[in-house]
N, CA, C and O atoms as a MOPAC input file, in Angstrom:
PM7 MOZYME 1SCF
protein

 N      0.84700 1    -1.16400 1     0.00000 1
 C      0.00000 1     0.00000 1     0.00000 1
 C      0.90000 1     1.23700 1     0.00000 1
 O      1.86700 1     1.30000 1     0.75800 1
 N      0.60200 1     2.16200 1    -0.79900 1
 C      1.32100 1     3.13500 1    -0.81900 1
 C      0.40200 1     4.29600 1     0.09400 1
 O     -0.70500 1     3.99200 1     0.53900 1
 N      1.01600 1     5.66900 1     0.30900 1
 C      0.78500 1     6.51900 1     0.82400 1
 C     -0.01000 1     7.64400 1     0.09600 1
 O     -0.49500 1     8.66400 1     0.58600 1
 N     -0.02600 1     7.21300 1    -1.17800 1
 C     -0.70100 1     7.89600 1    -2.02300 1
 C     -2.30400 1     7.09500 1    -2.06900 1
 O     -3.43400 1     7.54300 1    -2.26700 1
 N     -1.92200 1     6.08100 1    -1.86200 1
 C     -3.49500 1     5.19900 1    -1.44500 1
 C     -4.32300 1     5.50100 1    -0.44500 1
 O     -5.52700 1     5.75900 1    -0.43500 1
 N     -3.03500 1     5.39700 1     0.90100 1
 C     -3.69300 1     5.92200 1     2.15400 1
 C     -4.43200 1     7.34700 1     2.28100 1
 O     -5.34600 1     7.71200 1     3.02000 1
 N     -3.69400 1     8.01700 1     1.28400 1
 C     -4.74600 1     9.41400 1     1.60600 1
 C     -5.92300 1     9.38300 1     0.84400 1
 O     -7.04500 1     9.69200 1     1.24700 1
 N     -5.60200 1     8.97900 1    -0.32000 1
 C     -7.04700 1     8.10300 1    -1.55300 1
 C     -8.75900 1     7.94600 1    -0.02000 1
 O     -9.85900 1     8.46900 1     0.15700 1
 N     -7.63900 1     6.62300 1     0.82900 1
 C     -8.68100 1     6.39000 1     1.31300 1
 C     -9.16000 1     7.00100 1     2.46400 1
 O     -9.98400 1     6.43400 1     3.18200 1
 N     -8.62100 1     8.35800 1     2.76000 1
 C     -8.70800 1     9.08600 1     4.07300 1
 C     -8.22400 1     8.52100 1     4.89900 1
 O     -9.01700 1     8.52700 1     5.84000 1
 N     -7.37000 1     8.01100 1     5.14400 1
 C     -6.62700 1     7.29100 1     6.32800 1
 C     -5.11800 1     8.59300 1     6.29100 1
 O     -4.44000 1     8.44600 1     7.30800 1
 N     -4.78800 1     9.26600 1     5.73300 1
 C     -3.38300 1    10.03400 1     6.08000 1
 C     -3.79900 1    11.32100 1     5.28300 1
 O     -4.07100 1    11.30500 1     4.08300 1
 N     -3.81700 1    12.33700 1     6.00800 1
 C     -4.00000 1    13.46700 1     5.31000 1
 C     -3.19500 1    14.77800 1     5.68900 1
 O     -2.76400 1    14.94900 1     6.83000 1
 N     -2.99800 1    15.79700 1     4.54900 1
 C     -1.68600 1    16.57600 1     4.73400 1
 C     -2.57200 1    17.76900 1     6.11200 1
 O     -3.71100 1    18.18800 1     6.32000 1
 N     -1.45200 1    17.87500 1     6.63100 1
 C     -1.56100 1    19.32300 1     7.77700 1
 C     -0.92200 1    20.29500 1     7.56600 1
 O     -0.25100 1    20.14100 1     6.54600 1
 N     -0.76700 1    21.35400 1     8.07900 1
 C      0.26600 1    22.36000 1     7.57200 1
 C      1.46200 1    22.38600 1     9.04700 1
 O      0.95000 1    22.50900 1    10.16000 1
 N      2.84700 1    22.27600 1     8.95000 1
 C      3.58100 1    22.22600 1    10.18300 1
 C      3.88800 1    23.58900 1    10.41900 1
 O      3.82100 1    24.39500 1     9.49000 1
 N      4.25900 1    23.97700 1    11.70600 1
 C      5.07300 1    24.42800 1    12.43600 1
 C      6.43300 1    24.32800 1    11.89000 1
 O      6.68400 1    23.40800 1    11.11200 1
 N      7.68800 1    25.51100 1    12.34400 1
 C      9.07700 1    25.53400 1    11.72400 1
 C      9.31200 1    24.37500 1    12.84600 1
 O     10.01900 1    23.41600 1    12.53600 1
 N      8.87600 1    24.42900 1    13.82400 1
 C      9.55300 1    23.02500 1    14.94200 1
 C      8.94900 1    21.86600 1    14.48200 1
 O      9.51300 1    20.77600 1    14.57900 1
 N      8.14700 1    21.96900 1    14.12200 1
 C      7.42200 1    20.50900 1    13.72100 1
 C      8.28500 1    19.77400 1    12.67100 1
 O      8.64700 1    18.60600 1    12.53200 1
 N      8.48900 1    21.05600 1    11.91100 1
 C      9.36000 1    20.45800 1    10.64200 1
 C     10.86300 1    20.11300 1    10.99900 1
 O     11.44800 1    19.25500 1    10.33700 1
 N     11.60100 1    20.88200 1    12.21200 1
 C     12.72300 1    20.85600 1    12.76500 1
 C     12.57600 1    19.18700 1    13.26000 1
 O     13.36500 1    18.34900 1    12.82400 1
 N     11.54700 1    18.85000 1    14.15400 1
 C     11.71500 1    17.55900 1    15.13700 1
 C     11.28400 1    16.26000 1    13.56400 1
 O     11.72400 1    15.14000 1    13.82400 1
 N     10.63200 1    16.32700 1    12.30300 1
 C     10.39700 1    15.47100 1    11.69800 1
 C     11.90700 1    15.33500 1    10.87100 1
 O     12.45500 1    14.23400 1    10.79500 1
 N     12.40600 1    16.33700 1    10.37400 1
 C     13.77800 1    16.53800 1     9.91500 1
 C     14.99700 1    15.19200 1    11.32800 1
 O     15.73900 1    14.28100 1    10.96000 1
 N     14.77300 1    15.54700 1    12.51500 1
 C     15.39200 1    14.79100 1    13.61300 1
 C     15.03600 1    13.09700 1    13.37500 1
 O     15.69600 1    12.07000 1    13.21400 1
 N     13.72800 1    13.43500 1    13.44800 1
 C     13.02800 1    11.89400 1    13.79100 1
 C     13.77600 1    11.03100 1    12.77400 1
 O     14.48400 1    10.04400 1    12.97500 1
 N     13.39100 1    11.74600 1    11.44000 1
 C     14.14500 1    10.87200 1    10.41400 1
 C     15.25900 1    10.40900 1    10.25900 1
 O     15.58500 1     9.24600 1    10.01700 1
 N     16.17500 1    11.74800 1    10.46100 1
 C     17.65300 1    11.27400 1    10.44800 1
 C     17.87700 1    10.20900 1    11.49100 1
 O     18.74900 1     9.35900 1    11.30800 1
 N     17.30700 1    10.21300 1    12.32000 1
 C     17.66200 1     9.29300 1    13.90700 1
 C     16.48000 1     7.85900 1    13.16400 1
 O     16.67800 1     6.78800 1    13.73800 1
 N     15.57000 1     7.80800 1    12.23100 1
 C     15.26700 1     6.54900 1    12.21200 1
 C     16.09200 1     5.85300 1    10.77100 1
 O     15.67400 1     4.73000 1    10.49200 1
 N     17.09400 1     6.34500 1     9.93700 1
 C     17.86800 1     6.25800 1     9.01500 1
 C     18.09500 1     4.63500 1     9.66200 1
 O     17.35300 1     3.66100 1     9.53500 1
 N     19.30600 1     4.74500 1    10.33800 1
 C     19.84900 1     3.30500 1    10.75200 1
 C     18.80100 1     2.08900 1    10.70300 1
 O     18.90600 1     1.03100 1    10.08300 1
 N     17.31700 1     2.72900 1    11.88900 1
 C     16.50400 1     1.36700 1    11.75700 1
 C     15.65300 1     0.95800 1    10.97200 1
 O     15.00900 1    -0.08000 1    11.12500 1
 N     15.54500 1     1.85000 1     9.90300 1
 C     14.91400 1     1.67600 1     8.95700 1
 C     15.79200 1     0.75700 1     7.70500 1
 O     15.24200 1    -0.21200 1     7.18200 1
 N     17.42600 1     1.25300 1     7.24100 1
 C     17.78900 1     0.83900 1     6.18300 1
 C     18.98200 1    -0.32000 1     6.56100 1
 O     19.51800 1    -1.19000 1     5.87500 1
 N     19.13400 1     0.08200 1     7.94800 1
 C     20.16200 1    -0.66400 1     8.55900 1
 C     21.60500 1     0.08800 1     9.48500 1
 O     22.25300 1     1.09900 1     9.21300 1
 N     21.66900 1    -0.37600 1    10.03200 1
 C     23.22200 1    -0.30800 1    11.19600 1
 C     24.26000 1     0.64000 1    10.11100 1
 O     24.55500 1     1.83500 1    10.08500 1
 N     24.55400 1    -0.29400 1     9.43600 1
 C     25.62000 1     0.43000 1     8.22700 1
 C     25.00500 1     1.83900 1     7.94800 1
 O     25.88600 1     2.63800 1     7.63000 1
 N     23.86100 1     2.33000 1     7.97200 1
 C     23.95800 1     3.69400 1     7.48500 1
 C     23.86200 1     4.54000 1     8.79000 1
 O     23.04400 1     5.44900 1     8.93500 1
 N     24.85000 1     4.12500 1     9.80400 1
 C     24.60700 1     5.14200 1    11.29000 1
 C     25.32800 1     6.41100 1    11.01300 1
 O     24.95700 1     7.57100 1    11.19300 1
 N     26.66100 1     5.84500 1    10.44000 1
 C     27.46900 1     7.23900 1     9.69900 1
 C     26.84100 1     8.00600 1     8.81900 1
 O     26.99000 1     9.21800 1     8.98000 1
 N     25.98200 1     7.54300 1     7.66500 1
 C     25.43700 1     8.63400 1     7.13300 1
 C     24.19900 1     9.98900 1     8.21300 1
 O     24.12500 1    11.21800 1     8.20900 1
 N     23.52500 1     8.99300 1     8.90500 1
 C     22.38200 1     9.34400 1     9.84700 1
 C     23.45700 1    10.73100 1    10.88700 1
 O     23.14300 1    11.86400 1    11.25000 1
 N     24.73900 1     9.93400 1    11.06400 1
 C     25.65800 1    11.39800 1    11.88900 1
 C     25.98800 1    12.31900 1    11.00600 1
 O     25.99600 1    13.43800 1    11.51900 1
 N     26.29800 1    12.30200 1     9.74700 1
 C     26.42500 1    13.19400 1     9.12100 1
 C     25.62900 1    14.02600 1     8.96800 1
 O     25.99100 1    15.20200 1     9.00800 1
 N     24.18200 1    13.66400 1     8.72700 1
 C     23.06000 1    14.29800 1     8.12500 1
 C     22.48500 1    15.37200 1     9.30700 1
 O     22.02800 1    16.51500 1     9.31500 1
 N     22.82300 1    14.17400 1    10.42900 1
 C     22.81400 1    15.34600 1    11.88100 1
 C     23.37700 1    16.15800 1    12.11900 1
 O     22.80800 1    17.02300 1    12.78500 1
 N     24.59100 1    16.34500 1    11.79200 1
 C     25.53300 1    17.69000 1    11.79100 1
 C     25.56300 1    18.33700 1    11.06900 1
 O     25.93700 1    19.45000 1    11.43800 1
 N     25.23800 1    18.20200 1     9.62200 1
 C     24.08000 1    18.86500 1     8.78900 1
 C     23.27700 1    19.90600 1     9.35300 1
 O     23.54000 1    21.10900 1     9.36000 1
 N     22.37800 1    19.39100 1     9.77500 1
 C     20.60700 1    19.80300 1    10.01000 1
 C     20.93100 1    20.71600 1    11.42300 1
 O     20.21400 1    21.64800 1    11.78700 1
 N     22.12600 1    20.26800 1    12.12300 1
 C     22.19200 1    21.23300 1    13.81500 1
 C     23.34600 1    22.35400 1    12.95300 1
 O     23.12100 1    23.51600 1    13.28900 1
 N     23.85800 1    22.29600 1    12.50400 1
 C     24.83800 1    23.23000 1    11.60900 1
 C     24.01100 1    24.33500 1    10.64000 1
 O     24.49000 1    25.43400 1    10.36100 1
 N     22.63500 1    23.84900 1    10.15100 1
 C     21.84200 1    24.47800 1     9.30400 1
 C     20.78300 1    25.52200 1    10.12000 1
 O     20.24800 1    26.55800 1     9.72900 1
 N     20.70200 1    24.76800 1    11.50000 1
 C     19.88700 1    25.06900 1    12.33800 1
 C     20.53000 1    26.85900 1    12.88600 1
 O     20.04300 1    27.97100 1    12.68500 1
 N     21.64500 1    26.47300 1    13.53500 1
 C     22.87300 1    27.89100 1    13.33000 1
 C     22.54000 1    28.68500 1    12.81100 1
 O     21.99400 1    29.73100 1    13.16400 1
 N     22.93100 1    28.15300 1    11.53500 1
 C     23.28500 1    29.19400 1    10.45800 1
 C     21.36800 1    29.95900 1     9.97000 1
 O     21.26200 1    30.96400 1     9.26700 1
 N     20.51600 1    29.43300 1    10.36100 1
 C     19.05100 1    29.89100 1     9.99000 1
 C     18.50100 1    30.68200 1    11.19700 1
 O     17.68500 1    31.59700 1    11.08200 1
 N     19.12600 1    30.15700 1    12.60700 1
 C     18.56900 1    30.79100 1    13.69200 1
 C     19.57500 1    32.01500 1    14.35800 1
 O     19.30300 1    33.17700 1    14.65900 1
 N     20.70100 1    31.33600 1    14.44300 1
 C     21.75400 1    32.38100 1    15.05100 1
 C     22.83700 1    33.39700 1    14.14400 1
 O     23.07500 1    34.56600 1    14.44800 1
 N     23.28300 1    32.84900 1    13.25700 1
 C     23.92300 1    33.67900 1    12.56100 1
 C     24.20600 1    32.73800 1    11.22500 1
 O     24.06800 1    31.55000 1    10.93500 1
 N     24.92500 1    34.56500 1    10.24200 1
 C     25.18000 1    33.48600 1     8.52600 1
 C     26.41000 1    33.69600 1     8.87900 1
 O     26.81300 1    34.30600 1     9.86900 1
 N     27.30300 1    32.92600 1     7.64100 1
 C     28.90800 1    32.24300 1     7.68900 1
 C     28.89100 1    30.91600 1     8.35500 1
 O     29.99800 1    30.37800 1     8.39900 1
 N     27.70200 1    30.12300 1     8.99400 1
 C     28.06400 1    29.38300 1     9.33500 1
 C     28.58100 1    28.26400 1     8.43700 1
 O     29.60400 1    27.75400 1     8.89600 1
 N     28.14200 1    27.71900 1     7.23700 1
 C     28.18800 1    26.97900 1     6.70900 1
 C     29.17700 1    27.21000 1     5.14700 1
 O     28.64300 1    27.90100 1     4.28000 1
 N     30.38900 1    26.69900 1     4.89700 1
 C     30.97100 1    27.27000 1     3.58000 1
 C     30.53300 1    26.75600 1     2.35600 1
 O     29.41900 1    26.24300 1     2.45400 1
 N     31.07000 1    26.71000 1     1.12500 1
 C     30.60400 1    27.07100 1     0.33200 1
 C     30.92000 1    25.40300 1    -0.00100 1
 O     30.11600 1    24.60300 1    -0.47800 1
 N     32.09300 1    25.18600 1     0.33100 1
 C     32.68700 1    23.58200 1     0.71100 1
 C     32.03900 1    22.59600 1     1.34300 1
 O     32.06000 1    21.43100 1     0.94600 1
 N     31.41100 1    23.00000 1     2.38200 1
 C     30.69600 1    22.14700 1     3.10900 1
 C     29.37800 1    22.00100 1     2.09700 1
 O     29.03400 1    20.87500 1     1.73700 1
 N     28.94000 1    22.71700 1     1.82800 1
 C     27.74100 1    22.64300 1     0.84400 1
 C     27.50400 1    21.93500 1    -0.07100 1
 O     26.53600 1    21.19600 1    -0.25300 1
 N     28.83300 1    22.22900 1    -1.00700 1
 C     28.80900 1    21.24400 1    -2.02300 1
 C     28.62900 1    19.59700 1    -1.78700 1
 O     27.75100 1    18.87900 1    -2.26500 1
 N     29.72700 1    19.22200 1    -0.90600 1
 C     29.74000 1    18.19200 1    -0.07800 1
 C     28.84900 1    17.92000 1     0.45800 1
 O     29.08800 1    16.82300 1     0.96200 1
 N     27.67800 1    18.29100 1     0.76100 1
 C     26.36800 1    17.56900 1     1.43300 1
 C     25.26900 1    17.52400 1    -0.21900 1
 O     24.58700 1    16.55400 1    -0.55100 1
 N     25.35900 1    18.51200 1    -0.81000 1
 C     24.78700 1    18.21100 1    -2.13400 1
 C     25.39900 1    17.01600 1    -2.98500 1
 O     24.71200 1    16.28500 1    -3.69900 1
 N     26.75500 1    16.90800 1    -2.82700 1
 C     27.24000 1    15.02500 1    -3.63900 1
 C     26.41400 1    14.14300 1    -2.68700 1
 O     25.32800 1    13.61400 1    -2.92500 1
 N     27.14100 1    14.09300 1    -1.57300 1
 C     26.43300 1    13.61800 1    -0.75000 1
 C     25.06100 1    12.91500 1    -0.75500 1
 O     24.80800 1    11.71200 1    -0.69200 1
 N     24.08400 1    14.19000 1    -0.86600 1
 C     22.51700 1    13.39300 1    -1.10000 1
 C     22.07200 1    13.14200 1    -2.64300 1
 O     21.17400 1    12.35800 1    -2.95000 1
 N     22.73800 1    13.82900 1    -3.47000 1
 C     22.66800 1    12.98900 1    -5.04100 1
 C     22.98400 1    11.21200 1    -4.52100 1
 O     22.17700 1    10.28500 1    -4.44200 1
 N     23.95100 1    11.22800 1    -4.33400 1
 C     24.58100 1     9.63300 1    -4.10000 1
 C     23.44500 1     9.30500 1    -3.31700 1
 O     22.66100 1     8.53400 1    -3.86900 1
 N     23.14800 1     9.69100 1    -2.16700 1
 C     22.21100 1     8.72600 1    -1.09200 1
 C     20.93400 1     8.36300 1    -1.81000 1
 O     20.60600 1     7.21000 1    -2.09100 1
 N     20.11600 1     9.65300 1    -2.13100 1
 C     19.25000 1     9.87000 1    -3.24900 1
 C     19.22500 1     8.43100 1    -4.19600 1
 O     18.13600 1     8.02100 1    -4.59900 1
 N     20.08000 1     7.93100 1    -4.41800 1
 C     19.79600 1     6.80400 1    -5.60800 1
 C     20.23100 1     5.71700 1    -4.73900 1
 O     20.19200 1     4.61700 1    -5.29000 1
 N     20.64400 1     5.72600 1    -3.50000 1
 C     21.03000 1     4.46300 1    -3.05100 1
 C     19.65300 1     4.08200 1    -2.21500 1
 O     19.15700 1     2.95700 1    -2.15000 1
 N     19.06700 1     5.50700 1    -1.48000 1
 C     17.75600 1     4.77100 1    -1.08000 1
 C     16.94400 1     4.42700 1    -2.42400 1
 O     16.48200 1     3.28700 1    -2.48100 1
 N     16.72800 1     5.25500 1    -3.47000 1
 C     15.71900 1     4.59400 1    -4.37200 1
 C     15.95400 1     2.82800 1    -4.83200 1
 O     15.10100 1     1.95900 1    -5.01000 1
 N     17.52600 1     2.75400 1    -4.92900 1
 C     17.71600 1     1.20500 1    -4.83900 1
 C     17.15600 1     0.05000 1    -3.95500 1
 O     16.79000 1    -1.09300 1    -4.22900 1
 N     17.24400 1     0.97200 1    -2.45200 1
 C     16.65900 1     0.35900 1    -1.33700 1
 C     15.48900 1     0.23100 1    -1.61900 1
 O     15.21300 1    -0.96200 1    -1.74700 1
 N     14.55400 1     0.96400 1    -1.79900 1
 C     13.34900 1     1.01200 1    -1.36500 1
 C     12.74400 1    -0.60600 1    -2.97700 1
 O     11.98900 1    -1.57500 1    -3.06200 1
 N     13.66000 1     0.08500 1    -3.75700 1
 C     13.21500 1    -1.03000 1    -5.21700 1
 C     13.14900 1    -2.16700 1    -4.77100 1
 O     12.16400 1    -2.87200 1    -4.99400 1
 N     14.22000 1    -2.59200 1    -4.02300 1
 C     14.81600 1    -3.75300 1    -3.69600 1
 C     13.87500 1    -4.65600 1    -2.32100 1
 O     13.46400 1    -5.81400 1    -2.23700 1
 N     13.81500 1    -3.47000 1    -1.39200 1
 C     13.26400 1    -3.73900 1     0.25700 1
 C     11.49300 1    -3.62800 1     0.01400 1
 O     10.75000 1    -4.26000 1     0.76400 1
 N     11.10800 1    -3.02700 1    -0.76300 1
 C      9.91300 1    -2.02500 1    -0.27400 1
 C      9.39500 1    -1.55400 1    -1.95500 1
 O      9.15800 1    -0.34700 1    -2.00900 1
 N      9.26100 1    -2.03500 1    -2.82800 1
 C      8.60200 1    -1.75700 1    -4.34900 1
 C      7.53200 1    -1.04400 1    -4.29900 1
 O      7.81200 1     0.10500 1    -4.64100 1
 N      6.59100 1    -1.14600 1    -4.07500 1
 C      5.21300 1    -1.08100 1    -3.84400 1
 C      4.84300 1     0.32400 1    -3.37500 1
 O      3.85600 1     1.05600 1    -3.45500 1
 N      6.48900 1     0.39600 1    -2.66900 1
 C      6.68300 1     2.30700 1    -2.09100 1
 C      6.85600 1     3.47200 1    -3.19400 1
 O      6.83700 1     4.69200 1    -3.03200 1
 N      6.99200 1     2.88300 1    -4.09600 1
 C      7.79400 1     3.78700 1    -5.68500 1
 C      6.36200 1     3.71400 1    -6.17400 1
 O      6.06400 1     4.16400 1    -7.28000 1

């Protein structure tokens, strides 16, 4: 069953978030990375966290936080992940695509 079904059948429907709401679902995820795809992706899940608390900085407290280097590097970064979950999900979970 996809999620596009579930809302079909009124069972999941969109809300509008909060900037925290979106802050703690941004968390939840990165922190359910590992148990969702596996152990092996705990390093990506820390990365993505120092990411998102680094982004958090640089949106709430001040700019310069983040260079121009680091940026790029999280953009290869999720290109690559980007096709490794779509592999996953092909592979684990079809029915999700």
């Amino acid at each position: 069953m996809t999620l596009k079904s579930w809302a079909e059948n009124r069972w999941l429907r969109e809300h509008a978030t909060s900037r925290q709401e979106k802050t703690l679902q941004h968390y939840r995820t990165i922190q359910a990375l590992p148990l969702i795809m596996g152990n092996e992706r705990q390093g990506d899940a820390d990365y993505l966290n120092a990411c998102r608390a680094k982004r958090n900085k640089a949106e709430y407290d001040r700019i310069g936080v983040v260079s121009d280097a680091e940026a790029e590097e999280l953009i290869g970064f999720v290109r690559e992940f980007r096709e490794e979950v779509l592999d996953w999900l092909r592979k684990s979970h079809p029915e999700m695509l």
